[in-house]
Structure formats: structure tokens, C-alpha cells
PDBQT receptor file of N, H, CA, C and O in Angstrom, charges set to zero:
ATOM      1  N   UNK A   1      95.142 110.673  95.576  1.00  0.00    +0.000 N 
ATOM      2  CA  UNK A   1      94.682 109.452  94.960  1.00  0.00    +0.000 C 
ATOM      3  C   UNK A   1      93.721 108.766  95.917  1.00  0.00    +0.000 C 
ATOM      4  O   UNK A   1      93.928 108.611  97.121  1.00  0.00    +0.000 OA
ATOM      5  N   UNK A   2      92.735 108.403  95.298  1.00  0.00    +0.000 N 
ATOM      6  H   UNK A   2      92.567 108.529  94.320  1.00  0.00    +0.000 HD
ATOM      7  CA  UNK A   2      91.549 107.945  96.376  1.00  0.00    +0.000 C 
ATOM      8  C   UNK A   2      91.747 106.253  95.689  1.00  0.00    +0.000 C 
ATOM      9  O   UNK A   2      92.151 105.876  94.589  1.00  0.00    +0.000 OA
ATOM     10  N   UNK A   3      91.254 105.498  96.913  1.00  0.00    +0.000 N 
ATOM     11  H   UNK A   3      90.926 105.805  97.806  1.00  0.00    +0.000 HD
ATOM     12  CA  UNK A   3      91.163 103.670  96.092  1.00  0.00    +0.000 C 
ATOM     13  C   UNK A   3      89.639 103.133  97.044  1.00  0.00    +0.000 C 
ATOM     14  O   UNK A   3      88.983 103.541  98.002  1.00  0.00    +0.000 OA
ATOM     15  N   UNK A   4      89.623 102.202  96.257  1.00  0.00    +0.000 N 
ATOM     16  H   UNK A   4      90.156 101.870  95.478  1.00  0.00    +0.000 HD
ATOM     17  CA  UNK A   4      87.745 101.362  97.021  1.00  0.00    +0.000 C 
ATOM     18  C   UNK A   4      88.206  99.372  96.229  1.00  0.00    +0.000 C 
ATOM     19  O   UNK A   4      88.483  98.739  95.210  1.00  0.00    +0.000 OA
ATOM     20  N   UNK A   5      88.032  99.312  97.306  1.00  0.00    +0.000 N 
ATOM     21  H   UNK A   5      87.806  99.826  98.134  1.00  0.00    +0.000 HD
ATOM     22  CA  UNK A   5      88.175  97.534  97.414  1.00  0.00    +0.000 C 
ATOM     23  C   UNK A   5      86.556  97.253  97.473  1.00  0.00    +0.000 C 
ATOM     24  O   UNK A   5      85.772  97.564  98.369  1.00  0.00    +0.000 OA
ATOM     25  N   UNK A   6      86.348  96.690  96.461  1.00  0.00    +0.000 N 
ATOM     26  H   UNK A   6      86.985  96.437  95.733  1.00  0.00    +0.000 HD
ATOM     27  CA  UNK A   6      85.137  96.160  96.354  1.00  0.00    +0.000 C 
ATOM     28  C   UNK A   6      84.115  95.274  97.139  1.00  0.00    +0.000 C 
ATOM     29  O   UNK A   6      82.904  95.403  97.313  1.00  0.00    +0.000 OA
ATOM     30  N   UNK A   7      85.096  94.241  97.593  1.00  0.00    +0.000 N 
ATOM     31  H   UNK A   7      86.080  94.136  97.451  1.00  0.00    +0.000 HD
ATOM     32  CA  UNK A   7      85.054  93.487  99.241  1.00  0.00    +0.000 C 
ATOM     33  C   UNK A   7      84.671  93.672 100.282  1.00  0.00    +0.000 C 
ATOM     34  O   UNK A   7      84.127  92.895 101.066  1.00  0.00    +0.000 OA
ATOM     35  N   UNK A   8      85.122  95.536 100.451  1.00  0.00    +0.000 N 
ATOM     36  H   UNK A   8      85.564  96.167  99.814  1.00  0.00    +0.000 HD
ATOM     37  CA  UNK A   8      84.310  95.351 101.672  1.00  0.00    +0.000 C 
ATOM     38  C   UNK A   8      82.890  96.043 101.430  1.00  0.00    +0.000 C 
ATOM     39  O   UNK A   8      82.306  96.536 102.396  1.00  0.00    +0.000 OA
ATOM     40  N   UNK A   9      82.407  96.080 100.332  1.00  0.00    +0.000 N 
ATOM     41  H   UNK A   9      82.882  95.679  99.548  1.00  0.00    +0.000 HD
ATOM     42  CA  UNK A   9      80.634  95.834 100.576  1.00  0.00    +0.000 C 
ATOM     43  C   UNK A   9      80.051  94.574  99.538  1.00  0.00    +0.000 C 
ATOM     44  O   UNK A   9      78.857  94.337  99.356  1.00  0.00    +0.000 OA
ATOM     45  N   UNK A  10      80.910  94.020  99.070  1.00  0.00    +0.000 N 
ATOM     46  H   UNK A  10      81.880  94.212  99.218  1.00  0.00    +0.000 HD
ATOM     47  CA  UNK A  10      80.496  92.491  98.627  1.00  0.00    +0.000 C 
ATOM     48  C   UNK A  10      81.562  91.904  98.937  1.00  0.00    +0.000 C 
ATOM     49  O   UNK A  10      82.663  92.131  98.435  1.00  0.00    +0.000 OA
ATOM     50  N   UNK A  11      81.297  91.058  99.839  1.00  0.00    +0.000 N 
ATOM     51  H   UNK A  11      80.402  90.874 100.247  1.00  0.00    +0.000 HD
ATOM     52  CA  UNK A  11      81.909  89.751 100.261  1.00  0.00    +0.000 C 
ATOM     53  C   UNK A  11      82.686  88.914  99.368  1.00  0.00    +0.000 C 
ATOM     54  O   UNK A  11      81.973  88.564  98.428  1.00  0.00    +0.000 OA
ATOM     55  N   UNK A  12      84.254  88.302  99.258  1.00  0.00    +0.000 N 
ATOM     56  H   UNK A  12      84.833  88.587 100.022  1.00  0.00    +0.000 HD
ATOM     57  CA  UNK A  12      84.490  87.973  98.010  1.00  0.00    +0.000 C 
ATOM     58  C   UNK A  12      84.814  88.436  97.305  1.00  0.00    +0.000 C 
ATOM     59  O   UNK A  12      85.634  87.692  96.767  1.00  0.00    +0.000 OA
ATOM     60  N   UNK A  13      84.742  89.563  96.664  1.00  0.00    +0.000 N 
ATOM     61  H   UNK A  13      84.076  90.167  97.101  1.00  0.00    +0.000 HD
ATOM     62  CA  UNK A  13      85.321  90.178  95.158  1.00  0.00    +0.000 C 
ATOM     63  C   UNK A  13      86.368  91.126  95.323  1.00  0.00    +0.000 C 
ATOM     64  O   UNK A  13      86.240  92.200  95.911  1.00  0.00    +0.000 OA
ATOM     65  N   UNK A  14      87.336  90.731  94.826  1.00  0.00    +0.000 N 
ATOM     66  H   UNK A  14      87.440  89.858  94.349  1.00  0.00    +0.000 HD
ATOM     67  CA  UNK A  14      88.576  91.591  95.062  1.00  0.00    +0.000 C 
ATOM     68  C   UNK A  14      88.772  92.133  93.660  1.00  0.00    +0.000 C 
ATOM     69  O   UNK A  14      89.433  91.606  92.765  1.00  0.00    +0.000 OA
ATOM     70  N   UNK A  15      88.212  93.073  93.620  1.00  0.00    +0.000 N 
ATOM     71  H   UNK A  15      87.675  93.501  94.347  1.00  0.00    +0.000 HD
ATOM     72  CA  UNK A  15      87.897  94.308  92.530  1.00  0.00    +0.000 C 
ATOM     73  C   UNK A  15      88.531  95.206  92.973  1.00  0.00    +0.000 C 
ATOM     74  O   UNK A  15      88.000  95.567  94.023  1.00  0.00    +0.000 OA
ATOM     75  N   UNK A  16      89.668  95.960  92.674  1.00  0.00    +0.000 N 
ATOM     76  H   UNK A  16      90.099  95.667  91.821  1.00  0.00    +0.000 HD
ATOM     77  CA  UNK A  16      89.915  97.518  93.223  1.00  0.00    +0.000 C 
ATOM     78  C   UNK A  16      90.393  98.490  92.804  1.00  0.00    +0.000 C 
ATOM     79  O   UNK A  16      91.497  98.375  92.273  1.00  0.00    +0.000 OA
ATOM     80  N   UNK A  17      89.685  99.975  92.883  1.00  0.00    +0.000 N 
ATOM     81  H   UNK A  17      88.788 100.068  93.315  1.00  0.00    +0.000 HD
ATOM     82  CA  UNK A  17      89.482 100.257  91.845  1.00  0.00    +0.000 C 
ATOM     83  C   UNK A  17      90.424 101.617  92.190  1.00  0.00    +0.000 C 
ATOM     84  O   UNK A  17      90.106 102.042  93.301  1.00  0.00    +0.000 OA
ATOM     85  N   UNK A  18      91.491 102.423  91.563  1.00  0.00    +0.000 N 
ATOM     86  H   UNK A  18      91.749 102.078  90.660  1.00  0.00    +0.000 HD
ATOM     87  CA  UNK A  18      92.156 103.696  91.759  1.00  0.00    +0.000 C 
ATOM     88  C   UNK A  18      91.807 104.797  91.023  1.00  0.00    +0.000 C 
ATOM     89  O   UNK A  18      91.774 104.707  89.796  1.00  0.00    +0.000 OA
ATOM     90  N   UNK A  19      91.454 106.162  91.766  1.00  0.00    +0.000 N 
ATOM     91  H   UNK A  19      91.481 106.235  92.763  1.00  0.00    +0.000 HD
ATOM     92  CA  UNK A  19      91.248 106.846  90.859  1.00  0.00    +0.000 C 
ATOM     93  C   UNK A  19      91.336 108.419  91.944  1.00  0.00    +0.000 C 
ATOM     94  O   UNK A  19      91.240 108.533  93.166  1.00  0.00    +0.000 OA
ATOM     95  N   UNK A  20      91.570 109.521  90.792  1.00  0.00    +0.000 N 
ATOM     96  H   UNK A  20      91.649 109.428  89.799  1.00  0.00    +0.000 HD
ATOM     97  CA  UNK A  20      92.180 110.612  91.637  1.00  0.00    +0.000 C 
ATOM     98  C   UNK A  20      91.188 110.986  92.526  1.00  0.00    +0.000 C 
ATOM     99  O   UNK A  20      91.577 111.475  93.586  1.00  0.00    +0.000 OA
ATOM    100  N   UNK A  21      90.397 110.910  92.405  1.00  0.00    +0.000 N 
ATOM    101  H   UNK A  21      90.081 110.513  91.544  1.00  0.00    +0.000 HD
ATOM    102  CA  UNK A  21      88.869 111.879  92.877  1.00  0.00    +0.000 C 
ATOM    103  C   UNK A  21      87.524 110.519  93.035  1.00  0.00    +0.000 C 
ATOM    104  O   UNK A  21      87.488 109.582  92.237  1.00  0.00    +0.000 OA
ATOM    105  N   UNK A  22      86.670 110.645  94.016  1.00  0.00    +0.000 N 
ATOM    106  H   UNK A  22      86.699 111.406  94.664  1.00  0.00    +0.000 HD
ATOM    107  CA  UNK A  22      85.801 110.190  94.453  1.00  0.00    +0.000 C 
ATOM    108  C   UNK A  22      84.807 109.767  92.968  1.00  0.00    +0.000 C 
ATOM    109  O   UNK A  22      84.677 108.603  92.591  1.00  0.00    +0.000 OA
ATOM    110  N   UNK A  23      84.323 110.683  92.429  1.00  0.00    +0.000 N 
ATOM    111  H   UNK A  23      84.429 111.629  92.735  1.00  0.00    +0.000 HD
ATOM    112  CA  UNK A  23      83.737 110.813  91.077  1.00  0.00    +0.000 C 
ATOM    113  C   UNK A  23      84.786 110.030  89.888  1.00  0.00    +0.000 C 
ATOM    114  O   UNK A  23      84.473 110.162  88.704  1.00  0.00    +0.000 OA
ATOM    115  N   UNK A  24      86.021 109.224  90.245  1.00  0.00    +0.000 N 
ATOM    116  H   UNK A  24      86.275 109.117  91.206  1.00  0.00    +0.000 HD
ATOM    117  CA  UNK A  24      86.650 108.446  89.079  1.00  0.00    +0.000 C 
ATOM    118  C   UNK A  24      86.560 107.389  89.691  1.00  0.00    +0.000 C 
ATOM    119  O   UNK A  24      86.491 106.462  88.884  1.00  0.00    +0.000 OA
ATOM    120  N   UNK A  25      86.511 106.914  91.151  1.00  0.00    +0.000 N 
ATOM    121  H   UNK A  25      86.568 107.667  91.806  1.00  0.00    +0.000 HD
ATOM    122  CA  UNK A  25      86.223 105.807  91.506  1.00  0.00    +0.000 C 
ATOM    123  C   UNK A  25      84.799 105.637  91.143  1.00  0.00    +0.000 C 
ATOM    124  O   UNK A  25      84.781 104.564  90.539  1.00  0.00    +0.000 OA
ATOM    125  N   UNK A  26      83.673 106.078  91.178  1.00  0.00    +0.000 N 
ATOM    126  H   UNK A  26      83.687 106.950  91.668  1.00  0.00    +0.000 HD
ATOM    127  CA  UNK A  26      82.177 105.890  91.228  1.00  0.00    +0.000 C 
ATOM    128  C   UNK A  26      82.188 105.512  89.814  1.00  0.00    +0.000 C 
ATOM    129  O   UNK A  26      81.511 104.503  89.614  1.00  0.00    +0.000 OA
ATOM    130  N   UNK A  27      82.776 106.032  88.705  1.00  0.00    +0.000 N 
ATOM    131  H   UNK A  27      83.326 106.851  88.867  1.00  0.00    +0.000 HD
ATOM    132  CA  UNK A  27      82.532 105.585  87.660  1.00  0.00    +0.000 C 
ATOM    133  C   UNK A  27      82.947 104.182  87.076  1.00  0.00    +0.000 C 
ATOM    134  O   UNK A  27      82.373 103.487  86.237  1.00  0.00    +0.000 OA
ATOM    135  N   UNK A  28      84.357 103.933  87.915  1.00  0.00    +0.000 N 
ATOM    136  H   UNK A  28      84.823 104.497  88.596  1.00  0.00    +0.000 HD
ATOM    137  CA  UNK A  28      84.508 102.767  87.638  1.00  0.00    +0.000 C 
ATOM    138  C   UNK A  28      83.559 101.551  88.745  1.00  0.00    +0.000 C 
ATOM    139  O   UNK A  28      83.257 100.384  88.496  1.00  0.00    +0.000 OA
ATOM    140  N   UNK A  29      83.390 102.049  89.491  1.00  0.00    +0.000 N 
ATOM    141  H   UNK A  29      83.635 102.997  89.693  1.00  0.00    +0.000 HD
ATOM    142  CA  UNK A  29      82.485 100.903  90.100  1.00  0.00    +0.000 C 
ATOM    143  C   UNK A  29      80.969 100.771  89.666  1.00  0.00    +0.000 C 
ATOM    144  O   UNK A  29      80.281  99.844  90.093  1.00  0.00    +0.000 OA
ATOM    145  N   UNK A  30      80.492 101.691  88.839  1.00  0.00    +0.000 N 
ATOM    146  H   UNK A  30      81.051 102.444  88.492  1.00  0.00    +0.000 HD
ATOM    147  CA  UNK A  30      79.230 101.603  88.118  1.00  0.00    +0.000 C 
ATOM    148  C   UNK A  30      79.346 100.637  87.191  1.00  0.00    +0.000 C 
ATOM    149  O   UNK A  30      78.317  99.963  87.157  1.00  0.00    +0.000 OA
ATOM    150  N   UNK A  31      80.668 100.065  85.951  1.00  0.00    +0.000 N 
ATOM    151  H   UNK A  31      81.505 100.612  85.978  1.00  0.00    +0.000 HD
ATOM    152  CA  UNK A  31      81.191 100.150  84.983  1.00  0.00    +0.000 C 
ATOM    153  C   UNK A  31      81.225  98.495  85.643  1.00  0.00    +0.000 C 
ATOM    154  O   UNK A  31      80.332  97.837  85.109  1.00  0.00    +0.000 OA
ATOM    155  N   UNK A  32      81.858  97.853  86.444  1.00  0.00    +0.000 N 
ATOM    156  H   UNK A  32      82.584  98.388  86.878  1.00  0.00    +0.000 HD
ATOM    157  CA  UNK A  32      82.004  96.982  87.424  1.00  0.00    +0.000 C 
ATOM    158  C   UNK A  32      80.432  96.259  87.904  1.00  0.00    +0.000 C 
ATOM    159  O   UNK A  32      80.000  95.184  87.487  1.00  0.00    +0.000 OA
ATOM    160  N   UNK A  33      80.093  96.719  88.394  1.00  0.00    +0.000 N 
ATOM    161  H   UNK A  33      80.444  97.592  88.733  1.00  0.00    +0.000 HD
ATOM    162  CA  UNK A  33      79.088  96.343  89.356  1.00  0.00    +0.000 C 
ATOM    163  C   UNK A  33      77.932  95.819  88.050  1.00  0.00    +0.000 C 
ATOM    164  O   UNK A  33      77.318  94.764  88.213  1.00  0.00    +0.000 OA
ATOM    165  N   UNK A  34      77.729  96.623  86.828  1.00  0.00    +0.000 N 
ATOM    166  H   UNK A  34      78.228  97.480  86.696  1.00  0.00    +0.000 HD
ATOM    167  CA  UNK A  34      77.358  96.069  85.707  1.00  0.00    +0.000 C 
ATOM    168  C   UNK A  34      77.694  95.256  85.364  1.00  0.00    +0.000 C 
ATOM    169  O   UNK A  34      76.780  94.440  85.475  1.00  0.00    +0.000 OA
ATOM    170  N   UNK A  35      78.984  94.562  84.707  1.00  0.00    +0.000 N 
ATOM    171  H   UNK A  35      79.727  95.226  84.618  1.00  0.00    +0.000 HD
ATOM    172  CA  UNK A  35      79.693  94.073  84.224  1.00  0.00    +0.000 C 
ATOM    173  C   UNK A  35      79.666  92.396  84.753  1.00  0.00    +0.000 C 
ATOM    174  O   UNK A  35      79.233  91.341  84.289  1.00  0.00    +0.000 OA
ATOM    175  N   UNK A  36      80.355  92.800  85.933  1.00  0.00    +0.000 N 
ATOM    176  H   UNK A  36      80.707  93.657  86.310  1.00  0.00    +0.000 HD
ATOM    177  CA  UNK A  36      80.190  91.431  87.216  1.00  0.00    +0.000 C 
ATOM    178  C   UNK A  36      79.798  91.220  88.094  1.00  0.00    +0.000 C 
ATOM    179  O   UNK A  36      80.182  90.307  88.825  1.00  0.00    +0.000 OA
ATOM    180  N   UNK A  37      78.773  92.101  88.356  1.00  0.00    +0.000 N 
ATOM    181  H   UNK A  37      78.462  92.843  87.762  1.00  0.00    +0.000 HD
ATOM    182  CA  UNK A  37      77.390  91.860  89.449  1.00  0.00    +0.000 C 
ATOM    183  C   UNK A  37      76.563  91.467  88.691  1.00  0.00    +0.000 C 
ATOM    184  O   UNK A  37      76.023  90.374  88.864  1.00  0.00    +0.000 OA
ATOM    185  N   UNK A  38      76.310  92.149  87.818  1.00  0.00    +0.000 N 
ATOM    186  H   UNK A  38      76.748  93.037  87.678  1.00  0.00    +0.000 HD
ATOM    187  CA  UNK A  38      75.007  91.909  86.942  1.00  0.00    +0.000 C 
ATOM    188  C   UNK A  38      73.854  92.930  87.004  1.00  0.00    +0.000 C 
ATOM    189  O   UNK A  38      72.726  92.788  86.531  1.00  0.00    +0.000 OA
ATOM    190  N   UNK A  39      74.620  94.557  88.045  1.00  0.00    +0.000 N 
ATOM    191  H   UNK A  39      75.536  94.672  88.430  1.00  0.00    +0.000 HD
ATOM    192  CA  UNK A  39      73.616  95.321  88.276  1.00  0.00    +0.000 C 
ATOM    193  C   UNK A  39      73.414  96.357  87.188  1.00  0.00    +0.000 C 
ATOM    194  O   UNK A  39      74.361  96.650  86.459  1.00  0.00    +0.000 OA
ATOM    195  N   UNK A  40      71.785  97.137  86.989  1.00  0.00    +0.000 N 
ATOM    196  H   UNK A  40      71.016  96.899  87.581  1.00  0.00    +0.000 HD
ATOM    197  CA  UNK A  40      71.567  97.605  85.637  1.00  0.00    +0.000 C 
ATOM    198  C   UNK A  40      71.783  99.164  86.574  1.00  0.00    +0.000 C 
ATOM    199  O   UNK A  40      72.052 100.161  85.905  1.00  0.00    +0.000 OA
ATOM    200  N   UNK A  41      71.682  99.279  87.789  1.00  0.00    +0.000 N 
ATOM    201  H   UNK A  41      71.464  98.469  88.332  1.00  0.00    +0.000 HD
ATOM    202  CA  UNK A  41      72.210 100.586  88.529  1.00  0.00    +0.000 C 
ATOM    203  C   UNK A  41      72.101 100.439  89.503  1.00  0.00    +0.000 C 
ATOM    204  O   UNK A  41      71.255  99.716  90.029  1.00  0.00    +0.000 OA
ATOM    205  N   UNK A  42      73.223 101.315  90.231  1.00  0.00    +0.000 N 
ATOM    206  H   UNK A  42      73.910 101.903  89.804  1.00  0.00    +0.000 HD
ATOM    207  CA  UNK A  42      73.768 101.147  91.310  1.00  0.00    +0.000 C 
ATOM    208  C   UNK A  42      72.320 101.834  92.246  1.00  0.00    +0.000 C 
ATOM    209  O   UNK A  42      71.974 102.941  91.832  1.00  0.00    +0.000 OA
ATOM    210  N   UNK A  43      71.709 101.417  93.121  1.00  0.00    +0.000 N 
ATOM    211  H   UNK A  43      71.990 100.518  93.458  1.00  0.00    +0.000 HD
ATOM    212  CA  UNK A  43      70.796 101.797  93.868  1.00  0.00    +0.000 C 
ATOM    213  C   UNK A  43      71.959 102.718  94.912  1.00  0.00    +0.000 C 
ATOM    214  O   UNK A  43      73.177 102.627  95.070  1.00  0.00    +0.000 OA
ATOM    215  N   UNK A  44      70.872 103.637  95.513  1.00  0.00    +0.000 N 
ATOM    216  H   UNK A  44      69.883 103.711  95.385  1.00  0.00    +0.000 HD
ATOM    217  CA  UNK A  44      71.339 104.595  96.607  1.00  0.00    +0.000 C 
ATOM    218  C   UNK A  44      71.762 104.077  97.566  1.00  0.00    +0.000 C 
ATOM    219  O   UNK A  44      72.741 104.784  97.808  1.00  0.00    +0.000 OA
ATOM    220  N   UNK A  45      71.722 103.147  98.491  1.00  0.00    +0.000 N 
ATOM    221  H   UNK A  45      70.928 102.573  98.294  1.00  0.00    +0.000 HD
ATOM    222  CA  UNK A  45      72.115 102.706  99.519  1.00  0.00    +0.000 C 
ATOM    223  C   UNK A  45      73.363 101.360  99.019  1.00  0.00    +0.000 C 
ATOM    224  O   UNK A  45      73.962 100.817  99.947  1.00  0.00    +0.000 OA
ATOM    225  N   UNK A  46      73.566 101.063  98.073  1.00  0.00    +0.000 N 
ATOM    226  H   UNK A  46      73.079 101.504  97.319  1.00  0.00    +0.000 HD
ATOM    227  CA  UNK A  46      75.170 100.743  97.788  1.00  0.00    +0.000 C 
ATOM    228  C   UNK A  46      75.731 101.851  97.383  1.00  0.00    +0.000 C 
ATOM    229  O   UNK A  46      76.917 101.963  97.693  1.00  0.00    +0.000 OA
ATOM    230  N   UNK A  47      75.061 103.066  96.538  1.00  0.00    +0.000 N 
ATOM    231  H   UNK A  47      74.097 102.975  96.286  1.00  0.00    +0.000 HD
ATOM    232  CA  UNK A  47      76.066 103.759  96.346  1.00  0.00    +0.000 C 
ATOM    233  C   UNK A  47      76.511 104.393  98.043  1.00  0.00    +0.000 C 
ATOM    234  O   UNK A  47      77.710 104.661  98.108  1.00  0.00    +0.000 OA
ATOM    235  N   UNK A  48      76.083 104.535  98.762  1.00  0.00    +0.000 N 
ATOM    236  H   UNK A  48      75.109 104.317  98.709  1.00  0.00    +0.000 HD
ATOM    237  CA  UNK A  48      76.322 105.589 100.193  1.00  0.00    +0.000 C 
ATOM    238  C   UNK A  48      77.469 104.802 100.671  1.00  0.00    +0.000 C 
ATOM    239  O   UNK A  48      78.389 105.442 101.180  1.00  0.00    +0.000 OA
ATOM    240  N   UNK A  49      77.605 103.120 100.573  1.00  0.00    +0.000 N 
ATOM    241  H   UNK A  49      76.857 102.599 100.160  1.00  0.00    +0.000 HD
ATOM    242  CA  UNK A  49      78.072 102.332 101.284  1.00  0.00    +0.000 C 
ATOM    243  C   UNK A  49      79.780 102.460 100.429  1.00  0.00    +0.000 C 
ATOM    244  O   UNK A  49      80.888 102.464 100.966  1.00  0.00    +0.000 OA
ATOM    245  N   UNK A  50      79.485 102.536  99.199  1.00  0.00    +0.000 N 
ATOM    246  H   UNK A  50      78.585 102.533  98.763  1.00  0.00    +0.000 HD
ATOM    247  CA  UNK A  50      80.847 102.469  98.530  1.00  0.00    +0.000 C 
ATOM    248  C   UNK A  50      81.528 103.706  98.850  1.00  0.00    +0.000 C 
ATOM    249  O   UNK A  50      82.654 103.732  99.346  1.00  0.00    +0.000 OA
ATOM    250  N   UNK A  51      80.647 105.026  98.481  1.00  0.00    +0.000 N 
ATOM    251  H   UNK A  51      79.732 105.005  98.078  1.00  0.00    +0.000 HD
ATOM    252  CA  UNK A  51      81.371 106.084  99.237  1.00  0.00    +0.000 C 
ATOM    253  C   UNK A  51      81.819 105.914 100.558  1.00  0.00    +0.000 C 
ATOM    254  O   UNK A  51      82.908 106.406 100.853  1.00  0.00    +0.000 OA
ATOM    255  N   UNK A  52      81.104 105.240 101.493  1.00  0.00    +0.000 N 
ATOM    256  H   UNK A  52      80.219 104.840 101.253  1.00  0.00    +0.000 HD
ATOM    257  CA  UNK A  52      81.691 105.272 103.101  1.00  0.00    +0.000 C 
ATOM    258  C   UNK A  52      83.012 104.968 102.773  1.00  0.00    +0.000 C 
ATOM    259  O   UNK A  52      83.959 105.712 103.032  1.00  0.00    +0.000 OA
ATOM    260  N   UNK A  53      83.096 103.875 102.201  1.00  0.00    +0.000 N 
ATOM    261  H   UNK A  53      82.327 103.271 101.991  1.00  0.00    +0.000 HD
ATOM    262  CA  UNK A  53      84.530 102.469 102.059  1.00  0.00    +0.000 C 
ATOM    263  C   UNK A  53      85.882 103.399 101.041  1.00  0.00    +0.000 C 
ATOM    264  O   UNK A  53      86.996 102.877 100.992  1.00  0.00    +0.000 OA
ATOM    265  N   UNK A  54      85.649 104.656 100.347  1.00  0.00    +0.000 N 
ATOM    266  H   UNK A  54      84.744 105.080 100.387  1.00  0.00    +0.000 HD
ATOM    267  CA  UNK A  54      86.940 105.107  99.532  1.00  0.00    +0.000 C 
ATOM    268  C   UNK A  54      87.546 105.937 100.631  1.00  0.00    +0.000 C 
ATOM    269  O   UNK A  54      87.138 106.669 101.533  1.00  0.00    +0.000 OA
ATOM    270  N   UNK A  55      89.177 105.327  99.973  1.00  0.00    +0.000 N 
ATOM    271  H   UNK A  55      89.509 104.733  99.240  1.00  0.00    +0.000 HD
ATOM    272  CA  UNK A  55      90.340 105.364 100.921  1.00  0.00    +0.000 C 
ATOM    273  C   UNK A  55      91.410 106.326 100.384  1.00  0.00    +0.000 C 
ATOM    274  O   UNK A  55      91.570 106.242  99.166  1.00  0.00    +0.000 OA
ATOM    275  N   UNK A  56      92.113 107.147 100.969  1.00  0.00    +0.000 N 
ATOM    276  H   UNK A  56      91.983 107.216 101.958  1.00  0.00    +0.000 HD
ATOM    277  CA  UNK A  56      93.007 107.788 100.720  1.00  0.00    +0.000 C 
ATOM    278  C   UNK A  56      94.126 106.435  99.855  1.00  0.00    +0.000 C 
ATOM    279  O   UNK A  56      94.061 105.381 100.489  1.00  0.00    +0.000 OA
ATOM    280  N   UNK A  57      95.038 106.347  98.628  1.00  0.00    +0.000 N 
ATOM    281  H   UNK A  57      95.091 107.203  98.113  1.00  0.00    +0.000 HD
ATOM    282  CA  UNK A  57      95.337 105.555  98.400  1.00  0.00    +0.000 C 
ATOM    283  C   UNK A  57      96.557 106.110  98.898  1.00  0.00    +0.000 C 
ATOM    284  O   UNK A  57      97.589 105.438  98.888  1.00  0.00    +0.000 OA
TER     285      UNK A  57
């Protein structure tokens, strides 16, 4: 089970997201980051940063 706290690459948002595999977290933080960021896609250098931040849950 992999997990990603949203927090630590935006300041503030305690979003967090569980999922078995790297590729079920990314989807939900695309899904997210739309939603309540307001982003229309995740640019490459947040995505690198969110991958750094997923955690063995």
C-alpha cells in the first residue's frame, strides 16, 4: 500500500490520498489537484515532486 499527503508539496492541504500502486495514487491526485487547486494538469515538475513524497503506507 503506497500513501501521499498532499502537504508536503502544498503547504496547508491535508489531502491524503491511499492507493496500492504509485499509478493509483497519481490518479487520485490528478482528480484532486483539479478539483481543489484549480489545476487543468499536473505539470512535470509537481508531478516529480509528488512522486518523490509517496510513502510506503
Amino acid at each position: 500500500m503506497k500513501e501521499f499527503a498532499c502537504g508536503s508539496v502544498v503547504p496547508g492541504c491535508t489531502a491524503v490520498f491511499k492507493a496500492h500502486d504509485d499509478e493509483g495514487i497519481l490518479v487520485q491526485v490528478a482528480a484532486h489537484a483539479h478539483e481543489d487547486h484549480g489545476l487543468t494538469e499536473v505539470p512535470a515538475q509537481l508531478l516529480a515532486e509528488v512522486r518523490r513524497h509517496i510513502r510506503a503506507a
